[in-house]
N, CA, C and O of each residue as an XYZ file, in Angstrom:
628
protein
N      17.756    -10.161    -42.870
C      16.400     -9.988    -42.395
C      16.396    -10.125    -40.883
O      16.669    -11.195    -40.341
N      16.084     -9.033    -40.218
C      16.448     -9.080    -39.162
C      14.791    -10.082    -37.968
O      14.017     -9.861    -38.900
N      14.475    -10.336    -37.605
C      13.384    -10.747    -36.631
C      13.607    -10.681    -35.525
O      14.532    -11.279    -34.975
N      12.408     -9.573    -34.705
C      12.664     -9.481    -33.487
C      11.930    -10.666    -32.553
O      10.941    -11.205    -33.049
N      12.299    -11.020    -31.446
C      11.606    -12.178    -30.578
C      10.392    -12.024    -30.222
O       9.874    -10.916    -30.365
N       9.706    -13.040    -29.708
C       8.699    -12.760    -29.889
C       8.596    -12.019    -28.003
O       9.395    -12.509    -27.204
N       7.765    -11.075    -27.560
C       7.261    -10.535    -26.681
C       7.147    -11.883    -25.419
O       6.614    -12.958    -25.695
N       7.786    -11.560    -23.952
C       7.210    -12.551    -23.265
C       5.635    -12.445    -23.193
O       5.024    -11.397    -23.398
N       5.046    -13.665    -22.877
C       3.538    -13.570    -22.197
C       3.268    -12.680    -21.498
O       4.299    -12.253    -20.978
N       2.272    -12.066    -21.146
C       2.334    -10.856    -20.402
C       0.255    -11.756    -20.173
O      -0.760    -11.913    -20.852
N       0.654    -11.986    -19.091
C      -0.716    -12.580    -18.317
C      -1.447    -11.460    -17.726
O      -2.618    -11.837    -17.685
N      -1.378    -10.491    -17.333
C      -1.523     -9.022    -17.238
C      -2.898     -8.579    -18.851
O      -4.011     -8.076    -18.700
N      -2.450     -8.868    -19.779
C      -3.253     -8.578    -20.816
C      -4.929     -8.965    -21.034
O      -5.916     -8.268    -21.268
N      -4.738    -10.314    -20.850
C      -6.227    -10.751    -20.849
C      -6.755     -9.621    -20.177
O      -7.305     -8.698    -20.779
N      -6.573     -9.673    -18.676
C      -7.121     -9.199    -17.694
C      -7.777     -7.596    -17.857
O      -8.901     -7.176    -17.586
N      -6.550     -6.896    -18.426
C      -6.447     -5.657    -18.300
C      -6.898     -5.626    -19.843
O      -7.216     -4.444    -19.973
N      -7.021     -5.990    -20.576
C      -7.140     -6.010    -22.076
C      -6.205     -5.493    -23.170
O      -6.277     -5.813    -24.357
N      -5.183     -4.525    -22.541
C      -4.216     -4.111    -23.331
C      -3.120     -3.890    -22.104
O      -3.317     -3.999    -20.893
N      -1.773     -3.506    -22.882
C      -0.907     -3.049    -22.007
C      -0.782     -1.271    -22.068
O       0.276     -0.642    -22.062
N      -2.108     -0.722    -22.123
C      -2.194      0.191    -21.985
C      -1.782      1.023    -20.934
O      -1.387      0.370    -19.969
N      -1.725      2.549    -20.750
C      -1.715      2.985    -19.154
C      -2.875      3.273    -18.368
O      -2.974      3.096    -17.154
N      -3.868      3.792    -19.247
C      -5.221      3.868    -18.117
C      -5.915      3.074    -18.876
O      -5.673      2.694    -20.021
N      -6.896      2.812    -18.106
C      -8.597      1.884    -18.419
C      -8.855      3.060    -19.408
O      -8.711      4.282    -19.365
N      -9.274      2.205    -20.262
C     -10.173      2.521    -21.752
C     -11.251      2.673    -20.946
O     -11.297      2.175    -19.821
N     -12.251      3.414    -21.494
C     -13.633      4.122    -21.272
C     -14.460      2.392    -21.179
O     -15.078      1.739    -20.338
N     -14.021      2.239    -22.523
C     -15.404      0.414    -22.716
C     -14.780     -0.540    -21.153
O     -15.043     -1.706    -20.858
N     -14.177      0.148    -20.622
C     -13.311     -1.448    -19.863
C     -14.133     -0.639    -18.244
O     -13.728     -0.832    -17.097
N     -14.700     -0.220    -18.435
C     -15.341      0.169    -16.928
C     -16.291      0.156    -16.768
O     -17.058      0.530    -17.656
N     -16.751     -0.283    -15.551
C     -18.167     -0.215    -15.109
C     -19.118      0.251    -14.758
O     -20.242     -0.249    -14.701
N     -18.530      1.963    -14.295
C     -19.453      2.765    -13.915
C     -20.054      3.454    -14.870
O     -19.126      3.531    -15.675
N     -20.769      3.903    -15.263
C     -21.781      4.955    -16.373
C     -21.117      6.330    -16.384
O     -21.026      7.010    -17.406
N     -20.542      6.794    -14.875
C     -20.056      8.365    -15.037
C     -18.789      8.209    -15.163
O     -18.504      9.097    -15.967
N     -17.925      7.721    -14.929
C     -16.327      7.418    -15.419
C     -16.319      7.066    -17.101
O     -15.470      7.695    -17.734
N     -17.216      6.086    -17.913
C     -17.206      5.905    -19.077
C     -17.381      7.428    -19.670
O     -16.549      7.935    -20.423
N     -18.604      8.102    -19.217
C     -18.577      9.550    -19.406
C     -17.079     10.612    -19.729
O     -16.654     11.222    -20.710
N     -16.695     10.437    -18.525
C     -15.704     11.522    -18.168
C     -14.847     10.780    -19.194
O     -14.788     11.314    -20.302
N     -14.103      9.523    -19.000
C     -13.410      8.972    -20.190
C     -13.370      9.164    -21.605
O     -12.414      9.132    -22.381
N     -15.134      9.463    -21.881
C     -15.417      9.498    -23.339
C     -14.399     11.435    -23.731
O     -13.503     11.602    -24.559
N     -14.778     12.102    -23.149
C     -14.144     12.875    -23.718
C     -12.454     13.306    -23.343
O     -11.846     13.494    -22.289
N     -12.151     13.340    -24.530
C     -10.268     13.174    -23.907
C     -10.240     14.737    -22.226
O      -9.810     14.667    -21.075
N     -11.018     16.028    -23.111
C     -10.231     17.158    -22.240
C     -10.643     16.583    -20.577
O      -9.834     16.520    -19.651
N     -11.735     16.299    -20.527
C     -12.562     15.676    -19.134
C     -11.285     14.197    -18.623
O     -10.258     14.459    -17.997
N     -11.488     13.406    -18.857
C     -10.610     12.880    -19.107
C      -8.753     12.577    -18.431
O      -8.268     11.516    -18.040
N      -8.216     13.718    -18.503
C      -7.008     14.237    -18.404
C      -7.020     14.584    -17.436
O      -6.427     13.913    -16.592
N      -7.732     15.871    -17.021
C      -8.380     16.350    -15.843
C      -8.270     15.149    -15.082
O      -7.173     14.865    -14.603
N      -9.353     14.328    -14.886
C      -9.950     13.409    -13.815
C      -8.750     12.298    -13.857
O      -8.739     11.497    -12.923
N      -7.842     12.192    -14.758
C      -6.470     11.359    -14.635
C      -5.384     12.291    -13.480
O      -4.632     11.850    -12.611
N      -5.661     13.668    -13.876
C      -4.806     14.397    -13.066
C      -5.057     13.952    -11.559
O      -4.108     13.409    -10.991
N      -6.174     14.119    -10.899
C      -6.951     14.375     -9.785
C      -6.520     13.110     -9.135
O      -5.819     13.068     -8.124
N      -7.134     11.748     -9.987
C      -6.844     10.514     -9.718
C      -5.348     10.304     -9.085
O      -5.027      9.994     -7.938
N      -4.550     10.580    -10.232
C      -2.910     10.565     -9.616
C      -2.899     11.228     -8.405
O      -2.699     10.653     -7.335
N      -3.170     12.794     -8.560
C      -2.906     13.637     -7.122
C      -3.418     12.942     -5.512
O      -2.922     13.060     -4.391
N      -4.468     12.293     -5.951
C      -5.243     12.011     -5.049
C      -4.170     10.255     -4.304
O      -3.716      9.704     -3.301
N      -4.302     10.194     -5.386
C      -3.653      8.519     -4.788
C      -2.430      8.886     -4.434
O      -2.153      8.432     -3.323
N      -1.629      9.480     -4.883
C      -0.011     10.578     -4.769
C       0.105     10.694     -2.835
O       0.843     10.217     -1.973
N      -1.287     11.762     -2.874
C      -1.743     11.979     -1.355
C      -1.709     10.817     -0.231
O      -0.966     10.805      0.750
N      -2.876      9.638     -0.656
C      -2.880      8.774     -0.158
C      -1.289      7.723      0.626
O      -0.830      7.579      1.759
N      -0.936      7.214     -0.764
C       0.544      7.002     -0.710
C       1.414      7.395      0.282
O       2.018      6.655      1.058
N       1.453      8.742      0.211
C       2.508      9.312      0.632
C       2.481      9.066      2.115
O       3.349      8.768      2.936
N       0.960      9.333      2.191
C       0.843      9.678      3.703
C       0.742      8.027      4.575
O       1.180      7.860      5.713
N       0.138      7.041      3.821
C       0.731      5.925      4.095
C       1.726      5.289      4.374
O       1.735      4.397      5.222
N       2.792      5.681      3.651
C       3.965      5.744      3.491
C       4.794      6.188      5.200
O       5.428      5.577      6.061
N       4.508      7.012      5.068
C       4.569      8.022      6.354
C       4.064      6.874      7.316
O       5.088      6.473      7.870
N       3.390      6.420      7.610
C       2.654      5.464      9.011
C       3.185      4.078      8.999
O       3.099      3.310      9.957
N       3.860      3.741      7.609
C       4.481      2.377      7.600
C       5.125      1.996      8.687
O       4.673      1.130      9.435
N       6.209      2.583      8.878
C       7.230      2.360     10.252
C       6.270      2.445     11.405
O       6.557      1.439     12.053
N       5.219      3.109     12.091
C       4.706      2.933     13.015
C       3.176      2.020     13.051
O       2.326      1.966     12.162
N       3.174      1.430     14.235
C       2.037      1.015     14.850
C       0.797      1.492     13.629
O       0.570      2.682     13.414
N       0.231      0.629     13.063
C      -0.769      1.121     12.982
C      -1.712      0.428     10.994
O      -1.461     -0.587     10.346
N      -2.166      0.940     10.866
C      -2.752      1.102      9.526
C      -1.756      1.672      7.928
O      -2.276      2.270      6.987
N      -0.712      1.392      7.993
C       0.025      2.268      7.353
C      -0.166      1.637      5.917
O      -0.686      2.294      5.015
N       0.283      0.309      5.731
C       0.157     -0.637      4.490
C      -1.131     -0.749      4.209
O      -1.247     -1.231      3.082
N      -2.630     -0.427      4.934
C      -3.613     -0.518      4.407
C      -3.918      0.688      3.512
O      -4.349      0.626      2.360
N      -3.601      1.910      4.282
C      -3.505      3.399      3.510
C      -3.051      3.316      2.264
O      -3.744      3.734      1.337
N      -1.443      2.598      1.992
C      -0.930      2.088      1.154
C      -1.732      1.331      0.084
O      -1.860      1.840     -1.030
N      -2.068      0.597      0.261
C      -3.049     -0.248     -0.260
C      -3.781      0.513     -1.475
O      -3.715      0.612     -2.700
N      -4.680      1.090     -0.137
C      -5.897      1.830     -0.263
C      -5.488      3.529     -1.335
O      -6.442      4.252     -1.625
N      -4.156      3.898     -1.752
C      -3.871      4.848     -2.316
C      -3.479      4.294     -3.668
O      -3.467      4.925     -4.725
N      -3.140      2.942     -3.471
C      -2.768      2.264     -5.058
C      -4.074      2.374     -5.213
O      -4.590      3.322     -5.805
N      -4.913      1.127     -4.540
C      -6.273      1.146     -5.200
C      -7.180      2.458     -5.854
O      -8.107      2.297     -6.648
N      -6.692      3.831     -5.328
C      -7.327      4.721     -6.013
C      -6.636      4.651     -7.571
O      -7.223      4.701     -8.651
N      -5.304      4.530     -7.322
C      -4.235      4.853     -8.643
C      -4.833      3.586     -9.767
O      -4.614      3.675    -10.975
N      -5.553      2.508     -9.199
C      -5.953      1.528     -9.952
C      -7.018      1.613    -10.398
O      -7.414      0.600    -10.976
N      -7.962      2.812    -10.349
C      -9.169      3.129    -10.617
C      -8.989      3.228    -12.403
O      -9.643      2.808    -13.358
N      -7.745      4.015    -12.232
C      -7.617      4.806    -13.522
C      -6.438      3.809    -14.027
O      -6.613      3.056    -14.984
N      -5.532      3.855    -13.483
C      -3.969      3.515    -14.202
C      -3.700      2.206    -14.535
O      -3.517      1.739    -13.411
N      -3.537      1.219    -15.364
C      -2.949      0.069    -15.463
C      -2.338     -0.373    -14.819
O      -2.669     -1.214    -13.983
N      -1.013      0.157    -15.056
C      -0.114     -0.170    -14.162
C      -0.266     -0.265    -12.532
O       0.058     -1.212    -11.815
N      -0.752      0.776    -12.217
C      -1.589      0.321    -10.901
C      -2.356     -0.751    -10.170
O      -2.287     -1.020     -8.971
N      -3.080     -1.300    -11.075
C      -3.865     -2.231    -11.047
C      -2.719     -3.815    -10.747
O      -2.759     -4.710     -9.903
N      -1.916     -3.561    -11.763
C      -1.364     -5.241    -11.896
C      -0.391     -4.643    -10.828
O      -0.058     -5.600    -10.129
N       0.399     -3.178    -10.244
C       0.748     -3.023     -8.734
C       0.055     -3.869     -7.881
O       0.571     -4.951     -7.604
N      -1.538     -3.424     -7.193
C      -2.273     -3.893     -6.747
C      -2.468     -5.478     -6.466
O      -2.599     -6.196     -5.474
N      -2.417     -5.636     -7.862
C      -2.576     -7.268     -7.975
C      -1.545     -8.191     -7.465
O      -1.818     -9.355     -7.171
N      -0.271     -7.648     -7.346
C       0.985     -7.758     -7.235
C       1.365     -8.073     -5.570
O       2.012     -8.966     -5.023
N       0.491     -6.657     -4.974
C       0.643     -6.661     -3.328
C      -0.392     -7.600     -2.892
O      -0.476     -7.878     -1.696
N      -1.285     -8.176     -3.854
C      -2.447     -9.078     -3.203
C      -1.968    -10.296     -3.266
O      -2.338    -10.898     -2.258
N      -1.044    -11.255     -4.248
C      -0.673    -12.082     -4.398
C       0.567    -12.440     -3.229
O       0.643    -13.490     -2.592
N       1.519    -11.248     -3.137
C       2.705    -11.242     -1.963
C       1.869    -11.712     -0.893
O       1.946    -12.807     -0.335
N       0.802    -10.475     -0.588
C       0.571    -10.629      0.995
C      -0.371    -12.209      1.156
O      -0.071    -12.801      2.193
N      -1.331    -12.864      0.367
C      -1.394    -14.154      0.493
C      -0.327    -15.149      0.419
O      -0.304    -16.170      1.106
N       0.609    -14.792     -0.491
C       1.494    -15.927      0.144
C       2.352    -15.667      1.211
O       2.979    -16.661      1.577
N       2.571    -14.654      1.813
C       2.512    -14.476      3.393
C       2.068    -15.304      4.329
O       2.603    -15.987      5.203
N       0.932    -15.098      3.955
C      -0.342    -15.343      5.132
C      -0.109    -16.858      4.867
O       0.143    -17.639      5.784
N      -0.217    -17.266      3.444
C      -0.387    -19.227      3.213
C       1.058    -19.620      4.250
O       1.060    -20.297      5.278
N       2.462    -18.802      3.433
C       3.839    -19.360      4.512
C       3.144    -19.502      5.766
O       2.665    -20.553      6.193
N       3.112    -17.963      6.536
C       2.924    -17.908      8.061
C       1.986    -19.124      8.942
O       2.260    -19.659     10.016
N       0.494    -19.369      7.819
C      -0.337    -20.655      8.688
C       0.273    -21.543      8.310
O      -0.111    -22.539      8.923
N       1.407    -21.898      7.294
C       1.765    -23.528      7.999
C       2.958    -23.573      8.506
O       3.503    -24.599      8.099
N       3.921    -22.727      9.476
C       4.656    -22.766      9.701
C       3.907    -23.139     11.357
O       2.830    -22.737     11.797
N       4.849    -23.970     11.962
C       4.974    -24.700     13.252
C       4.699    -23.135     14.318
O       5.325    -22.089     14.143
N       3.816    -23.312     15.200
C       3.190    -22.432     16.114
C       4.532    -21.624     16.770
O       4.613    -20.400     16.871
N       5.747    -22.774     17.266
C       7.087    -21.377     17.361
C       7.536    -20.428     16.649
O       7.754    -19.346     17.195
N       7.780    -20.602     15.261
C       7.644    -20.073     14.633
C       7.072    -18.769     14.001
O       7.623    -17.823     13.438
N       5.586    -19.094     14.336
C       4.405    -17.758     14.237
C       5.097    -17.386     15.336
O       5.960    -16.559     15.044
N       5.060    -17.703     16.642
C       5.525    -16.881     18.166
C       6.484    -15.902     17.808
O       6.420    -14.750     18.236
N       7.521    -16.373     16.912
C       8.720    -15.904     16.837
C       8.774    -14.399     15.781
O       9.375    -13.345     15.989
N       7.865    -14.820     14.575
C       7.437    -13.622     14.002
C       6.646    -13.085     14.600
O       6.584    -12.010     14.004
N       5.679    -13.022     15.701
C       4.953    -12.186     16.671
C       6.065    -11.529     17.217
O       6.124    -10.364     16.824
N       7.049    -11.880     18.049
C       8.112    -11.205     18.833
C       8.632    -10.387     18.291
O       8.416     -9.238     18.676
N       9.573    -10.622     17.128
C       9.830     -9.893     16.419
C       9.300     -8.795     15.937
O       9.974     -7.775     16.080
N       8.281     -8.708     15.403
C       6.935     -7.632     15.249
C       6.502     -6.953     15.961
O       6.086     -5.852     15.601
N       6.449     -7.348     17.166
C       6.042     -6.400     18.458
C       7.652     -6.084     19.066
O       7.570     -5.192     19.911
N       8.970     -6.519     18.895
C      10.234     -5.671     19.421
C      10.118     -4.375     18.525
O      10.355     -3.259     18.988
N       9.646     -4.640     16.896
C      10.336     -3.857     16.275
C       9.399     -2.470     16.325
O       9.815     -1.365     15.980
N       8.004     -2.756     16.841
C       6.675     -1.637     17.359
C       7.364     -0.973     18.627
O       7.270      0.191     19.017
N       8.065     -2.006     19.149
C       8.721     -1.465     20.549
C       9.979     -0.176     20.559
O       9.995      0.856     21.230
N      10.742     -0.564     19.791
C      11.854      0.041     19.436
C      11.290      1.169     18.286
O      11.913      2.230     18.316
N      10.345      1.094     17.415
C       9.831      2.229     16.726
C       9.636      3.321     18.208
O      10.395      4.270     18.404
N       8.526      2.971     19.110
C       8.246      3.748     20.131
C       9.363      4.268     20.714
O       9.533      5.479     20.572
N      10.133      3.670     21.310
C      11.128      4.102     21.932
C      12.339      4.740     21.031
O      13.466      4.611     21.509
N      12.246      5.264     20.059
C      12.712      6.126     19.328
C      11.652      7.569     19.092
O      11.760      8.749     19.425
N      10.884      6.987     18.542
C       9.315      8.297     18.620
C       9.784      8.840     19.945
O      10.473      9.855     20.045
N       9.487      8.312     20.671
C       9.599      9.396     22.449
C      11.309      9.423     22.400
O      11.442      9.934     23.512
N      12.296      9.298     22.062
C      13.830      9.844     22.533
C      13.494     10.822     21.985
O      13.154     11.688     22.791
N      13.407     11.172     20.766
C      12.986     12.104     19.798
C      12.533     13.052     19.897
O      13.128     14.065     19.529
N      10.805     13.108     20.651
C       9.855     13.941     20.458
C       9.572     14.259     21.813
O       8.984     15.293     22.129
N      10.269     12.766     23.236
C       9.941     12.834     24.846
C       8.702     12.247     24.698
O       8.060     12.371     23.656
N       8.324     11.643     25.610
C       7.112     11.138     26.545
C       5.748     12.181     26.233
O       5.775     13.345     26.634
N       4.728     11.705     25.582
C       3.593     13.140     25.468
C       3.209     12.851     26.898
O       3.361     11.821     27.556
N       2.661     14.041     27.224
C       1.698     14.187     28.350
C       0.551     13.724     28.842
O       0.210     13.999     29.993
N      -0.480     12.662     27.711
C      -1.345     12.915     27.153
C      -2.060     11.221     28.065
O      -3.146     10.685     28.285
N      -0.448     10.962     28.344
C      -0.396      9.344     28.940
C      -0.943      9.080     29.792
O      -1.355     10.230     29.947
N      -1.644      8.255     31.061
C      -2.103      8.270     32.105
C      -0.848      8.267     32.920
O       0.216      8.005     32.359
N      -0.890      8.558     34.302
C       0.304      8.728     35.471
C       1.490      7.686     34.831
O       2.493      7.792     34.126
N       0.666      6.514     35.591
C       1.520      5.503     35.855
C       2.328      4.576     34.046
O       3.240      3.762     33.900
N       1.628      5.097     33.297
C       2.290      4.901     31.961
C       3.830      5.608     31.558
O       4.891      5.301     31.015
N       2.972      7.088     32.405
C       4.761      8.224     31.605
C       5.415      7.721     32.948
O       6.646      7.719     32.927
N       4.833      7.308     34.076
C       6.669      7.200     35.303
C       6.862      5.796     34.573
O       8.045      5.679     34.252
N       6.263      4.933     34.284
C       6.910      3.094     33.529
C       7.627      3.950     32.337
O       8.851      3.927     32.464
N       7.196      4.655     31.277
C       7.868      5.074     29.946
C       9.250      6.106     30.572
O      10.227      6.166     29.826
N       9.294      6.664     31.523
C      10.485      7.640     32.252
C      11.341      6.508     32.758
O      12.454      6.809     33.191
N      11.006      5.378     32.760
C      12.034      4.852     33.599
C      12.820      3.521     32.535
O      13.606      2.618     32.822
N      12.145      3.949     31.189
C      12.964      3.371     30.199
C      14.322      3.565     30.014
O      14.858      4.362     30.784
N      14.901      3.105     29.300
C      16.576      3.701     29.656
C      16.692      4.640     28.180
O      16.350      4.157     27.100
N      17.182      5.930     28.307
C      17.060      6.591     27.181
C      16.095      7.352     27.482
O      16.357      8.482     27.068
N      15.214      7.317     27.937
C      13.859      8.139     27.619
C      13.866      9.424     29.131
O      12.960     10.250     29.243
């Protein structure tokens, strides 16, 4: 008689109510998504769109990570579409919310050199992104004077 083990906990379940892949129609809040949900062909469709759309998001997030800027929020912000619809998305989501607070909890109690030191670091590595962008692509034009003769007189550039 063979018995299989039992399943780990999956704390994910309460929450989400099943280990399904998308939100069940009853598990949402809006009136026109329960709609579109209720019928499978509608449904599929608006699962398609959802993916494509967050796919988009992602990607292009993705894309801005390495530079200056908003890139991990895009990121974010392209799961969170994928979490509208997808399960798995969601406990993604939940996943990058839990990391990036305990980030943030490490970083405030670490001794003020410390923070300095991950500031430095963070701004060399914005530095050295740039100064690859311009070996690359050159100095845009777009700079005021005295910015492109300081950026021309980088070494490399």
């Amino acid at each position: 008689m063979s018995h299989d083990p039992a399943p780990p906990p999956d704390d994910t379940r309460d929450r989400y109510g099943d280990p399904d892949v998308t939100v069940d129609a009853h598990e949402d809040d809006w009136a026109w998504r329960r709609r579109i949900r209720a019928n499978p062909h509608t449904h599929r469709i608006y699962r398609i769109l959802v993916g494509v759309l967050g796919l988009v998001v992602v990607s292009g997030g993705a894309v801005m990570v390495p530079f200056p800027g908003p890139g991990w929020l895009v990121v974010f912000i392209g799961v969170g579409i994928w979490a509208s619809e997808f399960e798995w998305a969601a406990r993604l989501l939940d996943f990058g919310k839990r990391t990036l607070k305990a980030w943030n909890a490490w970083l405030q109690i670490q001794p003020r050199w410390m923070q300095a030191v991950v500031l430095l670091l963070t701004l060399a590595a914005v530095a050295m992104i740039f100064w690859g962008l311009f070996l690359i692509s050159g100095v845009p034009g777009i700079l005021p004077d005295f910015a492109e003769h300081w950026l021309h007189a980088v070494p490399g550039l």
